[in-house]
C-alpha positions as CSV (number, residue, x, y, z in Angstrom):
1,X,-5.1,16.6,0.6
2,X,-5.8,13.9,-1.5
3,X,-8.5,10.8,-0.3
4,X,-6.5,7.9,-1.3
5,X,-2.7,7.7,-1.9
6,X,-0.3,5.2,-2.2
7,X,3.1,4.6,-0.9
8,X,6.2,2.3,-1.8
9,X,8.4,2.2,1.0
10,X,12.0,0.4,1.3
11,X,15.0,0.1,3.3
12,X,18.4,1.0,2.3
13,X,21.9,2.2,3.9
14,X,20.1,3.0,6.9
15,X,17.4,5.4,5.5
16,X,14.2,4.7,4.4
17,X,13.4,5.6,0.7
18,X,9.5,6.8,-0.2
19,X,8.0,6.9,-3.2
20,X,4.3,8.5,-3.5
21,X,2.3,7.7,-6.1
22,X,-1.2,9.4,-7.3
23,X,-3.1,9.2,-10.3
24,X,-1.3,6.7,-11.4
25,X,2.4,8.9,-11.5
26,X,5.1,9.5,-9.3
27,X,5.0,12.7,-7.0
28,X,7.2,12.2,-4.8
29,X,10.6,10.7,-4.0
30,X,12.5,11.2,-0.7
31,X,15.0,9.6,1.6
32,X,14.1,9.8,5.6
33,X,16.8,8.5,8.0
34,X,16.4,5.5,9.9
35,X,16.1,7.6,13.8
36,X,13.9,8.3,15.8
37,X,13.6,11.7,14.2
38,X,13.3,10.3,10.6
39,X,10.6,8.3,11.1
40,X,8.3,11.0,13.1
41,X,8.8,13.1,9.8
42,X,8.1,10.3,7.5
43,X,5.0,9.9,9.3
44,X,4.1,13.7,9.5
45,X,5.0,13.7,5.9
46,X,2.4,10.4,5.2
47,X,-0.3,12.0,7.5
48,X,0.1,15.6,5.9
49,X,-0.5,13.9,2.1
50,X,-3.5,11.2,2.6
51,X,-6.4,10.9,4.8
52,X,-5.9,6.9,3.7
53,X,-2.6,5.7,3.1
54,X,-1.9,2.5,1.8
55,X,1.5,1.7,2.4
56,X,3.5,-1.4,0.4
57,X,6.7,-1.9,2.6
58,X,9.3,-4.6,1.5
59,X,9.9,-7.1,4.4
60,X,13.0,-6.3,5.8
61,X,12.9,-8.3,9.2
62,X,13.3,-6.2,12.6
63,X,13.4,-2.7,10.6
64,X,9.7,-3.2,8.7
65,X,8.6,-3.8,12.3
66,X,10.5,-0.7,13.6
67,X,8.6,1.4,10.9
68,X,5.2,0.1,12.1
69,X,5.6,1.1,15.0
70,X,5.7,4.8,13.8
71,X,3.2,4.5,11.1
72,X,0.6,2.9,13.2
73,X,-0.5,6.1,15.1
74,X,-1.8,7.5,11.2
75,X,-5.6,7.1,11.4
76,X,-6.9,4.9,8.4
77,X,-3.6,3.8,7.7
78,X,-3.2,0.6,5.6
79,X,0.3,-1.3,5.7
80,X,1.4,-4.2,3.8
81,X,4.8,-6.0,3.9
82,X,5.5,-7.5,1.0
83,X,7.9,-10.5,1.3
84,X,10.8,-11.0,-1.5
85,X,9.3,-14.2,-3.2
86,X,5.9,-11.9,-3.8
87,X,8.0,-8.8,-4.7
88,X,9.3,-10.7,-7.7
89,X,6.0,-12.6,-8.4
90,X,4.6,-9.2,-8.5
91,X,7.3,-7.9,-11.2
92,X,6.4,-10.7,-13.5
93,X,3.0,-9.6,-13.8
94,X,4.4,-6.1,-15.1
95,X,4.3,-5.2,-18.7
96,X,7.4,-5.7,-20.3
97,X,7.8,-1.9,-21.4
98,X,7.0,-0.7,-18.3
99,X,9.2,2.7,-17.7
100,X,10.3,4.2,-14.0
101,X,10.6,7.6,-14.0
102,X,12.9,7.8,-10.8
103,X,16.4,7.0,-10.0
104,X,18.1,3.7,-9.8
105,X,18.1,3.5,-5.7
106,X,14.3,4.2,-5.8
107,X,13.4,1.8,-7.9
108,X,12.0,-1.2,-5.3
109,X,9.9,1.8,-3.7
110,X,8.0,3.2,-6.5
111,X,7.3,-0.7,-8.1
112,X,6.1,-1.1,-4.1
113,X,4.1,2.1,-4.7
114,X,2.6,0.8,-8.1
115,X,1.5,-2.5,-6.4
116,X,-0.1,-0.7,-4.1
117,X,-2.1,1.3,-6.4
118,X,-2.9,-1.9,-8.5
119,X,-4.2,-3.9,-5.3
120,X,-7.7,-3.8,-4.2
């Protein structure tokens, strides 16, 4: 288990998608869906990978809030929601070449994921 790790974490069609990020790569890219039972095993997942997880989650109203909920029992847990205007502000400041290694409909999560990494 690794001391620090960071996580990009977005909502889409009902699931959430999570991207883990260590070392500065990708490790890890999953879809949990949006129950009761998907979010205990995104939290068991997130609890079984870091002893502090820093979480980036893009604000998505009532749902971000929904996932809190969940993710707030993870001892030294660190959540961010990141609004839209500072998700784009935050892809400016990107380099131009930057590549993402995973699949289009992960794409919000693992830039969450960097920007989590990046922020002190």
């Amino acid at each position: 288990m690794t001391l620090q790790t960071y996580f990009g974490l977005e909502n889409n069609e009902n699931a959430w998608l999570l991207v883990q990020r260590s070392e500065g790569k990708t490790v890890f890219l999953r879809r949990f869906k949006n129950t009761i039972d998907g979010l205990n095993e995104l939290a068991k997942y997130i609890k079984s990978r870091s002893e502090k997880p820093r979480i980036y989650i893009k604000s998505t109203g009532c749902a971000a809030l929904s996932i809190l909920k969940t993710l707030c029992g993870i001892p030294d847990i660190e959540v961010m929601f990141v609004s839209q205007a500072g998700f784009k502000q935050y892809q400016t400041c990107l380099p131009k070449g930057n590549v993402r290694n995973s699949i289009a409909t992960f794409c919000e999560a693992e830039i969450l994921a960097d920007y989590a990494e990046r922020m002190i």
